[in-house]
PyMOL Python script that loads the backbone (N, CA, C, O; Angstrom):
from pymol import cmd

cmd.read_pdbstr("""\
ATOM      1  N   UNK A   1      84.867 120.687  61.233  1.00  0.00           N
ATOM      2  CA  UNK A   1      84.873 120.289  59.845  1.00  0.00           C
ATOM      3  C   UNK A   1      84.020 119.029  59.636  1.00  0.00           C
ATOM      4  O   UNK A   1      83.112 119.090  58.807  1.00  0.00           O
ATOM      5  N   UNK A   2      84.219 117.969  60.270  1.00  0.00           N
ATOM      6  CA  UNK A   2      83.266 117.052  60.353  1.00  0.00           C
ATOM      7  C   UNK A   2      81.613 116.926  60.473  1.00  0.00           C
ATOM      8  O   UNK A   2      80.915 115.933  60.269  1.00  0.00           O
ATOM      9  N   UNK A   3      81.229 118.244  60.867  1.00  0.00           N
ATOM     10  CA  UNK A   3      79.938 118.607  61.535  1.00  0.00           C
ATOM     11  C   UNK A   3      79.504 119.004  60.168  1.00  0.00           C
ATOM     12  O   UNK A   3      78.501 118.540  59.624  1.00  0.00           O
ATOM     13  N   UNK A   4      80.445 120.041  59.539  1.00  0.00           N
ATOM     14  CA  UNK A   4      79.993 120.328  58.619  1.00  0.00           C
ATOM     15  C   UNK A   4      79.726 119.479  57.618  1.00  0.00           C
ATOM     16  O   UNK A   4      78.564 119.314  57.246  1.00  0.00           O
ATOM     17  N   UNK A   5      80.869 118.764  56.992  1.00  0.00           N
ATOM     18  CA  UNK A   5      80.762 117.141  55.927  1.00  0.00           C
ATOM     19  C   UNK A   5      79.301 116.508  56.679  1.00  0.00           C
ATOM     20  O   UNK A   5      79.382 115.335  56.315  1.00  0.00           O
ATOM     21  N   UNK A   6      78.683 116.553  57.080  1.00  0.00           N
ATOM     22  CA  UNK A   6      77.668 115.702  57.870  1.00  0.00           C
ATOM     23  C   UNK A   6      76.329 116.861  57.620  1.00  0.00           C
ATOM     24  O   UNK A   6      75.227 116.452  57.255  1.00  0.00           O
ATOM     25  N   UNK A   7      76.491 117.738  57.769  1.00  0.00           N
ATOM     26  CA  UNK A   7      75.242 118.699  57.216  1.00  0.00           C
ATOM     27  C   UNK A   7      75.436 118.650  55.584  1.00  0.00           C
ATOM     28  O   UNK A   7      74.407 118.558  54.915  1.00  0.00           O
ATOM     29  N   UNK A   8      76.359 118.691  55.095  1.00  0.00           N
ATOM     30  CA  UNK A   8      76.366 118.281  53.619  1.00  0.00           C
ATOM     31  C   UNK A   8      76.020 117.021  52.930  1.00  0.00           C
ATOM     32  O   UNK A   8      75.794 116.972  51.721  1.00  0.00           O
ATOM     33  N   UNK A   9      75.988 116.119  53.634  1.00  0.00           N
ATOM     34  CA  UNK A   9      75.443 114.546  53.649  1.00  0.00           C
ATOM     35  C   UNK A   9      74.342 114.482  53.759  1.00  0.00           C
ATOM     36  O   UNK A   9      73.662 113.921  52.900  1.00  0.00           O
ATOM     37  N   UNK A  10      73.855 114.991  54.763  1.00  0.00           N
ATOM     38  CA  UNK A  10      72.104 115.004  55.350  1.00  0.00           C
ATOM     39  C   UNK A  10      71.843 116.151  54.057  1.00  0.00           C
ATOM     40  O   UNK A  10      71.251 115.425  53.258  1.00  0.00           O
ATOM     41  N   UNK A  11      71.900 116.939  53.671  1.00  0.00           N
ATOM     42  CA  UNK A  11      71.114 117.824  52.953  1.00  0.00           C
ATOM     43  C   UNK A  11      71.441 117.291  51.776  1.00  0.00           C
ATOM     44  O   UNK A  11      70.504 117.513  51.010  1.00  0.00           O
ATOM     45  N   UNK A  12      72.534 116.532  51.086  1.00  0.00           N
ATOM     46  CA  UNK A  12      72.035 115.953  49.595  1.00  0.00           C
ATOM     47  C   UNK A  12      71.315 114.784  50.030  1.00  0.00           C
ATOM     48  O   UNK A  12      70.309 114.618  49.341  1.00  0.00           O
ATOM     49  N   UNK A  13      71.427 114.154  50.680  1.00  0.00           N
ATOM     50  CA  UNK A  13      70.209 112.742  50.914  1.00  0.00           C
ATOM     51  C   UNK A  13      68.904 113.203  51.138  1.00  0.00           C
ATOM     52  O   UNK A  13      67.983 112.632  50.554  1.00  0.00           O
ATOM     53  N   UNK A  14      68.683 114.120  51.870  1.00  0.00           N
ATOM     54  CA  UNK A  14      67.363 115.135  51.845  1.00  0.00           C
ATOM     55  C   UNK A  14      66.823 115.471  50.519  1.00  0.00           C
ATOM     56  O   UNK A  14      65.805 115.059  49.963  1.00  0.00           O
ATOM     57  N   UNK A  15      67.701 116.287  50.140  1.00  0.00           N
ATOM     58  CA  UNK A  15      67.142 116.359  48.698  1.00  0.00           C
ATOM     59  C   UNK A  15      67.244 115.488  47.464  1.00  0.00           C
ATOM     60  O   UNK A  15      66.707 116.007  46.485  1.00  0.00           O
ATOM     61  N   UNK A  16      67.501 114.929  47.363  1.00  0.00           N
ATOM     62  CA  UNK A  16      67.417 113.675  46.326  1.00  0.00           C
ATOM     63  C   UNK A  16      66.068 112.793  46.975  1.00  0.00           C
ATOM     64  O   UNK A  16      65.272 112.309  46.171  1.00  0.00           O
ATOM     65  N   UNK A  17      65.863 112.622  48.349  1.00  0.00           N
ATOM     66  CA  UNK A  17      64.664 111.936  48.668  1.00  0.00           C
ATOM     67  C   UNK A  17      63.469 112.780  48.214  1.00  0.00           C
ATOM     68  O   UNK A  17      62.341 112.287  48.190  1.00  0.00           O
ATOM     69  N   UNK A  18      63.730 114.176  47.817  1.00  0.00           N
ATOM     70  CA  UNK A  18      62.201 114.823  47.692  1.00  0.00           C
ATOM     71  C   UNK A  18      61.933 115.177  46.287  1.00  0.00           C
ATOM     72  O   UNK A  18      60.858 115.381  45.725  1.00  0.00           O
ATOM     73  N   UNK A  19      63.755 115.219  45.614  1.00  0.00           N
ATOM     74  CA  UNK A  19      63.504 115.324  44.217  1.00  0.00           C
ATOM     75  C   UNK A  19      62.808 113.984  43.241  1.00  0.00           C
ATOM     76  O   UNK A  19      62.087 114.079  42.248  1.00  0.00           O
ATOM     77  N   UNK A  20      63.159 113.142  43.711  1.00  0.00           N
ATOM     78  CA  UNK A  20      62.448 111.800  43.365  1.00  0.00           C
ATOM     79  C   UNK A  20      61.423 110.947  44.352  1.00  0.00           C
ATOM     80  O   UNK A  20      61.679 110.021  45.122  1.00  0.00           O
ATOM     81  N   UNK A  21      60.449 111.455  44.111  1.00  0.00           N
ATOM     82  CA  UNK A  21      58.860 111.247  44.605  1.00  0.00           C
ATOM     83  C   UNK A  21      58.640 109.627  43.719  1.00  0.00           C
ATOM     84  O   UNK A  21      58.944 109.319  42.566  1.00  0.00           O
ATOM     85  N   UNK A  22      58.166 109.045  44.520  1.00  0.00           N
ATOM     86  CA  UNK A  22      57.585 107.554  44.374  1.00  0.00           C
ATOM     87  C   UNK A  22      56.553 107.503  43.253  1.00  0.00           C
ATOM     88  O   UNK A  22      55.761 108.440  43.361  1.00  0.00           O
ATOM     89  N   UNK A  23      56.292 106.661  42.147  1.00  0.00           N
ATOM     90  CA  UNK A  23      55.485 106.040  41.095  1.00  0.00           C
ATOM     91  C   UNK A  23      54.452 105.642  42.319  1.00  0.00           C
ATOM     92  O   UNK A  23      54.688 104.798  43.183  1.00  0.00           O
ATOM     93  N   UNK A  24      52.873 106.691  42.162  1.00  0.00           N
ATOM     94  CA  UNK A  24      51.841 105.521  42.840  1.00  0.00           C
ATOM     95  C   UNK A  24      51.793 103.753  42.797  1.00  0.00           C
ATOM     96  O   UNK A  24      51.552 103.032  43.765  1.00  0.00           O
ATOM     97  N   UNK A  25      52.149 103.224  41.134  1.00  0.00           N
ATOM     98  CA  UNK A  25      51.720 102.036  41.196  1.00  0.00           C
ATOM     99  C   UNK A  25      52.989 101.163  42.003  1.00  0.00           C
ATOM    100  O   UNK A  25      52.709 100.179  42.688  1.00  0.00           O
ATOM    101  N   UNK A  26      54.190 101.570  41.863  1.00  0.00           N
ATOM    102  CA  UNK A  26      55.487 101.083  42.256  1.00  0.00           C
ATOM    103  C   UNK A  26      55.266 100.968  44.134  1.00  0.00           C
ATOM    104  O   UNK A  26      55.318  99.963  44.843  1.00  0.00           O
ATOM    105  N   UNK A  27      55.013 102.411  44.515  1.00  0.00           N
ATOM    106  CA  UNK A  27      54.639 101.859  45.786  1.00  0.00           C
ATOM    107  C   UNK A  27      53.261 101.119  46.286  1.00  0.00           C
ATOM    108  O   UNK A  27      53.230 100.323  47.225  1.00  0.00           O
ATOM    109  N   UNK A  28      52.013 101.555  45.420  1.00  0.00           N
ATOM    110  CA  UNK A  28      51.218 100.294  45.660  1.00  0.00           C
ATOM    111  C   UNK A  28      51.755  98.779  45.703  1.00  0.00           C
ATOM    112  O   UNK A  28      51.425  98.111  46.683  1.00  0.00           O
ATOM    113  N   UNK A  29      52.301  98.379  45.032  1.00  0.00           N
ATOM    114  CA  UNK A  29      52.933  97.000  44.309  1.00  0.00           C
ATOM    115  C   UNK A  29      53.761  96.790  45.768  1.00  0.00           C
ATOM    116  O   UNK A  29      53.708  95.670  46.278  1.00  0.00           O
ATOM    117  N   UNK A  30      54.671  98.065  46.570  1.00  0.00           N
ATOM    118  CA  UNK A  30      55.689  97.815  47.754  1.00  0.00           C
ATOM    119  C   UNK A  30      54.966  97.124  48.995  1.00  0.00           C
ATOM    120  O   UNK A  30      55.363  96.119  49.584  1.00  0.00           O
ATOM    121  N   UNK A  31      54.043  97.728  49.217  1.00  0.00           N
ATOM    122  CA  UNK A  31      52.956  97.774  50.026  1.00  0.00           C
ATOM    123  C   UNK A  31      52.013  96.557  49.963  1.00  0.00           C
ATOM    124  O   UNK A  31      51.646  95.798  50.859  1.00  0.00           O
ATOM    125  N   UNK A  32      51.836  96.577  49.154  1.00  0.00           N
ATOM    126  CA  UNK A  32      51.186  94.668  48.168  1.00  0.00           C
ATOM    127  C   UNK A  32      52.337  93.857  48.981  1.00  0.00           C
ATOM    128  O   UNK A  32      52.142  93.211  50.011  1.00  0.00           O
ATOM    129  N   UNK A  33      52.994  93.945  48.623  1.00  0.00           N
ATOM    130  CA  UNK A  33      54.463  92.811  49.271  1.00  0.00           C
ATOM    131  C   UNK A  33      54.068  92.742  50.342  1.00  0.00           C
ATOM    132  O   UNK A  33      53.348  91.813  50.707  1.00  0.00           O
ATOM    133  N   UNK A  34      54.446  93.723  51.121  1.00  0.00           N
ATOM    134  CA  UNK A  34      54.144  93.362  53.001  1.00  0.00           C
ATOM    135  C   UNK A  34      53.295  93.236  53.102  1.00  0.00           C
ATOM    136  O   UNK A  34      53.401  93.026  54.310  1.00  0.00           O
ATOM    137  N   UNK A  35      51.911  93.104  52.871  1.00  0.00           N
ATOM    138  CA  UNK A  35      50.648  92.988  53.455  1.00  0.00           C
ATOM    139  C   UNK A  35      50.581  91.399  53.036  1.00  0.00           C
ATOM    140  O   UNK A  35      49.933  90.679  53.796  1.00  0.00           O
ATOM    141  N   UNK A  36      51.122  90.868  52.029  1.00  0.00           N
ATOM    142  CA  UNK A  36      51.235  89.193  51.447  1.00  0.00           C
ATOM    143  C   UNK A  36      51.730  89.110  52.307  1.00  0.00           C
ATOM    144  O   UNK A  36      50.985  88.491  53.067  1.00  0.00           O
ATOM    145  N   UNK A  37      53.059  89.463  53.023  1.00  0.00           N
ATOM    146  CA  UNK A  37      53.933  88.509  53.774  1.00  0.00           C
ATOM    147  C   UNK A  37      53.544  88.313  55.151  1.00  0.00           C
ATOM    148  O   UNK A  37      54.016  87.509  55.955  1.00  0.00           O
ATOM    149  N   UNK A  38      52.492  89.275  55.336  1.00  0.00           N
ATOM    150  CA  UNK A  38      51.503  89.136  56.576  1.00  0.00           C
ATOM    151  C   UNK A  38      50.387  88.269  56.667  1.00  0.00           C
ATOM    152  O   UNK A  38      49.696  88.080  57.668  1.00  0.00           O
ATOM    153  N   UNK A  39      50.243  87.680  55.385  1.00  0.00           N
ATOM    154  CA  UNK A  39      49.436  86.683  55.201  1.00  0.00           C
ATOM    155  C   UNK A  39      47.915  87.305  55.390  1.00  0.00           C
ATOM    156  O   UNK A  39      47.229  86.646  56.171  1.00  0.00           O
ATOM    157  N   UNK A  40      47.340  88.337  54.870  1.00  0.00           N
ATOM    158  CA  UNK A  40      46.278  88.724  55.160  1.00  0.00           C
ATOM    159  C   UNK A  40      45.520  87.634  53.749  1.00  0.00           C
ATOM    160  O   UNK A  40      46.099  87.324  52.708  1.00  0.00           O
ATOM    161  N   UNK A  41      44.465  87.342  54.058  1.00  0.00           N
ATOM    162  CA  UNK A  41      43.419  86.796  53.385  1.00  0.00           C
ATOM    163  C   UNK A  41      42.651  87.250  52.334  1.00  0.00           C
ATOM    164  O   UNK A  41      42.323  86.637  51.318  1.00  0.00           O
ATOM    165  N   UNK A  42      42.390  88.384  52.671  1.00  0.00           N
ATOM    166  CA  UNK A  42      41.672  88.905  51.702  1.00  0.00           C
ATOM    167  C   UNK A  42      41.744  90.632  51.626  1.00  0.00           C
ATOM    168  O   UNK A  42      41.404  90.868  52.786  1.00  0.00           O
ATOM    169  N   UNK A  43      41.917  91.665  51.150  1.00  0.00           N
ATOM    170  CA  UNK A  43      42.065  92.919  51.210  1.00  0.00           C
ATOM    171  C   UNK A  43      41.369  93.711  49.948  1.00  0.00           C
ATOM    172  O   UNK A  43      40.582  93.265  49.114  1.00  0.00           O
ATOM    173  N   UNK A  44      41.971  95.162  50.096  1.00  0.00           N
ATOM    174  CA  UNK A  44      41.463  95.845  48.541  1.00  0.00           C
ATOM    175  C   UNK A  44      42.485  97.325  49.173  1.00  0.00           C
ATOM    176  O   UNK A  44      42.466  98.003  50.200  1.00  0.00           O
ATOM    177  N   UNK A  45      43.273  97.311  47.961  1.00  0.00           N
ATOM    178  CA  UNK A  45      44.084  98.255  48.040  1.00  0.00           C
ATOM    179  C   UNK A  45      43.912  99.214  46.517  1.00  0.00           C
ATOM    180  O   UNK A  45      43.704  98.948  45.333  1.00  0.00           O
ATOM    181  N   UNK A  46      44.095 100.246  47.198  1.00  0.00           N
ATOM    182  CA  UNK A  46      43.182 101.215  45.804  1.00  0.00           C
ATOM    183  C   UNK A  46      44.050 102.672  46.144  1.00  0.00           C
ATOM    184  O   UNK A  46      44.114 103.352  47.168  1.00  0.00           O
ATOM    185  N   UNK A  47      44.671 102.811  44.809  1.00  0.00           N
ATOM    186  CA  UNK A  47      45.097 104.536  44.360  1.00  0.00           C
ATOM    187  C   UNK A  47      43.715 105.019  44.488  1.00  0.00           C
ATOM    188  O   UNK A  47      42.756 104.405  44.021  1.00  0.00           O
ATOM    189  N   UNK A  48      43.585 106.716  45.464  1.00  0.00           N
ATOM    190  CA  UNK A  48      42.720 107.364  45.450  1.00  0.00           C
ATOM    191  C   UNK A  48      43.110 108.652  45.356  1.00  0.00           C
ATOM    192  O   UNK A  48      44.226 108.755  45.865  1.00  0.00           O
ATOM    193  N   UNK A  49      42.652 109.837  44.881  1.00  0.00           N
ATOM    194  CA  UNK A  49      42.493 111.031  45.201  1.00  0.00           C
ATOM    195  C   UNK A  49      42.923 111.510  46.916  1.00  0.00           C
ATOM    196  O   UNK A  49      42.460 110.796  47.806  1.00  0.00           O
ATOM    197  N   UNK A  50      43.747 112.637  47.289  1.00  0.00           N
ATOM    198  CA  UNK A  50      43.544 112.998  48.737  1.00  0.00           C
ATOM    199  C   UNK A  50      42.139 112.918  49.291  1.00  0.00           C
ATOM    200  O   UNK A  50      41.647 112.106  50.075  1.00  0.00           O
ATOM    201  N   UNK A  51      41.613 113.985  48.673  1.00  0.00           N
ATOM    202  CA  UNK A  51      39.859 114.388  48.793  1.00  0.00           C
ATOM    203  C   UNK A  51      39.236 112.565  49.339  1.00  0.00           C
ATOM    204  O   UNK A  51      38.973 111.981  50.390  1.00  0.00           O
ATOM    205  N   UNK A  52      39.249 112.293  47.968  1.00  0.00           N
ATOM    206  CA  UNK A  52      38.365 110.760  47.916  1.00  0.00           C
ATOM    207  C   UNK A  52      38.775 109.999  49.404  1.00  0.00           C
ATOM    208  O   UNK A  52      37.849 109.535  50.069  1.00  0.00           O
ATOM    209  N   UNK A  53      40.055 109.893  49.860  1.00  0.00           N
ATOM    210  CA  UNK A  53      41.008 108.881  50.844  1.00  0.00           C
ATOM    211  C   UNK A  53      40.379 109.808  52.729  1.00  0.00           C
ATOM    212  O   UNK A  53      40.336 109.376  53.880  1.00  0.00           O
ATOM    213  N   UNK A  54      40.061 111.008  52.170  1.00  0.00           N
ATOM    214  CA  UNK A  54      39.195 111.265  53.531  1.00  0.00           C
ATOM    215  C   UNK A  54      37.611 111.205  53.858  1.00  0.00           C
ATOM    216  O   UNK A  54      36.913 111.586  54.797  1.00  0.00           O
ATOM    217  N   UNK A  55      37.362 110.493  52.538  1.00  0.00           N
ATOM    218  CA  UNK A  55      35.975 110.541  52.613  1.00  0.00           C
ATOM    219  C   UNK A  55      35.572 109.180  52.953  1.00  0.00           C
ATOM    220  O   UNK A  55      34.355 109.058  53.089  1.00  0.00           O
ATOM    221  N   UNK A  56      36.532 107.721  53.193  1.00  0.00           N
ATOM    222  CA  UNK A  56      36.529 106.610  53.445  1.00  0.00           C
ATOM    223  C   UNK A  56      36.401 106.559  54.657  1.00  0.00           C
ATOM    224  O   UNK A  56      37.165 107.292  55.285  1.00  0.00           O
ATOM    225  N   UNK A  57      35.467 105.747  55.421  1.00  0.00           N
ATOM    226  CA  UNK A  57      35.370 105.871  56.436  1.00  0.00           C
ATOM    227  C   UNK A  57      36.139 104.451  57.176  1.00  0.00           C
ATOM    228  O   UNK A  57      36.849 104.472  58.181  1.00  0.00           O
ATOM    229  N   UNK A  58      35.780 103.311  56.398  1.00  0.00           N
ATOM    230  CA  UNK A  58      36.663 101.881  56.794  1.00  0.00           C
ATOM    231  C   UNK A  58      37.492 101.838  56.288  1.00  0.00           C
ATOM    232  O   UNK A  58      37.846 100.659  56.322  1.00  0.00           O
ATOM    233  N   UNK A  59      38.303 102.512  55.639  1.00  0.00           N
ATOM    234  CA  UNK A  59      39.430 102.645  55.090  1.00  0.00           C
ATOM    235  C   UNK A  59      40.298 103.237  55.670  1.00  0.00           C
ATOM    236  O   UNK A  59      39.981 104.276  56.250  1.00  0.00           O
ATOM    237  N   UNK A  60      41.927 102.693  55.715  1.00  0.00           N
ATOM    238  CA  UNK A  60      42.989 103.275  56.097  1.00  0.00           C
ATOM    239  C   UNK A  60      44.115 103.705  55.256  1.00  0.00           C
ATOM    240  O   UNK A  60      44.809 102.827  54.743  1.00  0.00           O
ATOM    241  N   UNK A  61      44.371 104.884  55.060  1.00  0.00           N
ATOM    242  CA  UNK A  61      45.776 105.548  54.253  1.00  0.00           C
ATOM    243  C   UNK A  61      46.760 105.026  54.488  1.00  0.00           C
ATOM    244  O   UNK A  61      47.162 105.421  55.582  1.00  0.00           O
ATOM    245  N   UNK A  62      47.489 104.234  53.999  1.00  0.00           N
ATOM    246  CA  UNK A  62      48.588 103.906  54.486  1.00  0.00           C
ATOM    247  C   UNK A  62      50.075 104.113  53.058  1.00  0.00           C
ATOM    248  O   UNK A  62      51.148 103.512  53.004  1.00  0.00           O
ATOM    249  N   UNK A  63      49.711 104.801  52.447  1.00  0.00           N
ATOM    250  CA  UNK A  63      50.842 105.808  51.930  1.00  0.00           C
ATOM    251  C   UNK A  63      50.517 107.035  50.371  1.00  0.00           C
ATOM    252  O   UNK A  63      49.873 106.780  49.353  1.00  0.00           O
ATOM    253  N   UNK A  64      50.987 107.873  50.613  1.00  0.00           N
ATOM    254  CA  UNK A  64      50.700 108.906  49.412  1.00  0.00           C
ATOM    255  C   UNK A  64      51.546 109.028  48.454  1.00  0.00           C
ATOM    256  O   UNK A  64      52.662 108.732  48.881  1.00  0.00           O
ATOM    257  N   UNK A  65      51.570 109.361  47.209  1.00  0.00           N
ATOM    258  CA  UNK A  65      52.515 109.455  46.394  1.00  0.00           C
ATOM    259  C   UNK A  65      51.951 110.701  45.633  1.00  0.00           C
ATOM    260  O   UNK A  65      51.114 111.342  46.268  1.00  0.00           O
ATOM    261  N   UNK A  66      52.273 111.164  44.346  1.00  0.00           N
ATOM    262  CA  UNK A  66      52.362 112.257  43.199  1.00  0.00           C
ATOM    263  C   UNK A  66      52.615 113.369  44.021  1.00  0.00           C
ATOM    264  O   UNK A  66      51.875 114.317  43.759  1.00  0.00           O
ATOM    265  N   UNK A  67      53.150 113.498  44.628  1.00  0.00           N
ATOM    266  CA  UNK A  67      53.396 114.652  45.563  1.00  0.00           C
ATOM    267  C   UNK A  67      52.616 115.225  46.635  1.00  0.00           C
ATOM    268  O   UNK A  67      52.641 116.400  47.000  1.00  0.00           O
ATOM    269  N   UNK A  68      51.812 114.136  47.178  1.00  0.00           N
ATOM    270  CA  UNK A  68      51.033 113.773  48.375  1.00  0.00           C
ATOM    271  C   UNK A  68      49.311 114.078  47.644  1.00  0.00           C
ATOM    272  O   UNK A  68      48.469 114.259  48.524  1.00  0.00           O
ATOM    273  N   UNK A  69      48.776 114.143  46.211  1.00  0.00           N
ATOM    274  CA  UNK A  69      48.283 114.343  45.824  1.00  0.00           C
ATOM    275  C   UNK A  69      47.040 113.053  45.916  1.00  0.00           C
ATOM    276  O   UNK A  69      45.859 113.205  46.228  1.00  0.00           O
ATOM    277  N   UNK A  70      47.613 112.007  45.606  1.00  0.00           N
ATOM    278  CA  UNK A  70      46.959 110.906  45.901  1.00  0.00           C
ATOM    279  C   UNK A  70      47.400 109.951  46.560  1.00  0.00           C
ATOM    280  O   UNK A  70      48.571 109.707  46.272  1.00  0.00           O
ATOM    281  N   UNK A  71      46.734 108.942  47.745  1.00  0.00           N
ATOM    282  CA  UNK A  71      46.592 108.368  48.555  1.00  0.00           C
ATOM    283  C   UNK A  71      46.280 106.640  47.899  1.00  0.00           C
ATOM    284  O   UNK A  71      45.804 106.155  46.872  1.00  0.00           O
ATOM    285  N   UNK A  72      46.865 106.145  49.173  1.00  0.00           N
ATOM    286  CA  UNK A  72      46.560 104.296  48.793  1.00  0.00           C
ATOM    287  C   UNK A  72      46.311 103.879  50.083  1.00  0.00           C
ATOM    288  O   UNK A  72      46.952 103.705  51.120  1.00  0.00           O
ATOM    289  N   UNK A  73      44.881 103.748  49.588  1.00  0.00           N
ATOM    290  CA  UNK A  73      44.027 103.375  51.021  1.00  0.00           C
ATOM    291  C   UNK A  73      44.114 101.636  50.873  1.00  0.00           C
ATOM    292  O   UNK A  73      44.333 100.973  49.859  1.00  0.00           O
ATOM    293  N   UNK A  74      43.872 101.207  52.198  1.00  0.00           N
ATOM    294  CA  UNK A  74      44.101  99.819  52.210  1.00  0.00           C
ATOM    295  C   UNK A  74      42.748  99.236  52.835  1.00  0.00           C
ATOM    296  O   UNK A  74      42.135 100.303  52.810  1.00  0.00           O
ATOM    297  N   UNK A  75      41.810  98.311  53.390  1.00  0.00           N
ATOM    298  CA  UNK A  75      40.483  98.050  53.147  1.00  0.00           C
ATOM    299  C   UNK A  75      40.587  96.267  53.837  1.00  0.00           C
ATOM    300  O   UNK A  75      40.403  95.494  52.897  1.00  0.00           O
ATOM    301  N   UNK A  76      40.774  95.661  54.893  1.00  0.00           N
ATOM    302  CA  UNK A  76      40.917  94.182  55.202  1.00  0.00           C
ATOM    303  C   UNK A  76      39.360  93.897  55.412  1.00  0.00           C
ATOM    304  O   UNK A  76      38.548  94.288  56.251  1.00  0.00           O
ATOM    305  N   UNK A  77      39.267  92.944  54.154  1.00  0.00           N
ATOM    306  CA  UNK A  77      37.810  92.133  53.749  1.00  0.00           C
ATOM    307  C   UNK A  77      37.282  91.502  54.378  1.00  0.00           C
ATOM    308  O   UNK A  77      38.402  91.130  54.727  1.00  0.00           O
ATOM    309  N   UNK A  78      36.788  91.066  54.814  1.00  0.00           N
ATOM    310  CA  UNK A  78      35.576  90.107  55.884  1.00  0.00           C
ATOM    311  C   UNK A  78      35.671  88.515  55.184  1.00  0.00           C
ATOM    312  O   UNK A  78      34.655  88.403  54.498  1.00  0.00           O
ATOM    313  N   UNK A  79      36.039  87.950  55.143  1.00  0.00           N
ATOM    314  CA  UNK A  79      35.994  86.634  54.750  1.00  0.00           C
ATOM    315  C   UNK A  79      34.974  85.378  54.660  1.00  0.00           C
ATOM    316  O   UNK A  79      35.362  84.298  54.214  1.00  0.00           O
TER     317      UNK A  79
END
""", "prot")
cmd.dss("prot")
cmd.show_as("cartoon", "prot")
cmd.util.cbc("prot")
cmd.orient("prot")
């Protein structure tokens, strides 16, 4: 019985994580945070297209949102 209450736990937390997909700018803005608290100097973080985010070559993906539709590539500047 327990095994079961526990597959019923995992599968509504499952689905509530996929029914509510992340705001691109909300997780840009998340992502903004930690990269400040890393103290980077200078950067460029940019909502892109999937397509567009593989066509970057110094650029790194570091998270997708609209339903993996578009990408937020991240870019550490030369100072």
């Amino acid at each position: 019985m327990k095994r079961f209450a526990l597959v019923i736990i995992c599968s509504v937390l499952a689905t509530s994580a996929f029914a509510a997909p992340k705001d691109c700018e909300e997780l840009k803005n998340e992502i903004e945070v930690k990269i400040q608290a890393n103290a980077v100097p200078s950067y460029t973080l940019e909502i892109v297209s999937k397509e567009e985010a593989d066509k970057h070559d110094t650029a790194m993906v570091v998270g997708t949102c609209d339903n993996g539709t578009k990408a937020i590539i991240y870019q550490k500047n030369d100072s």
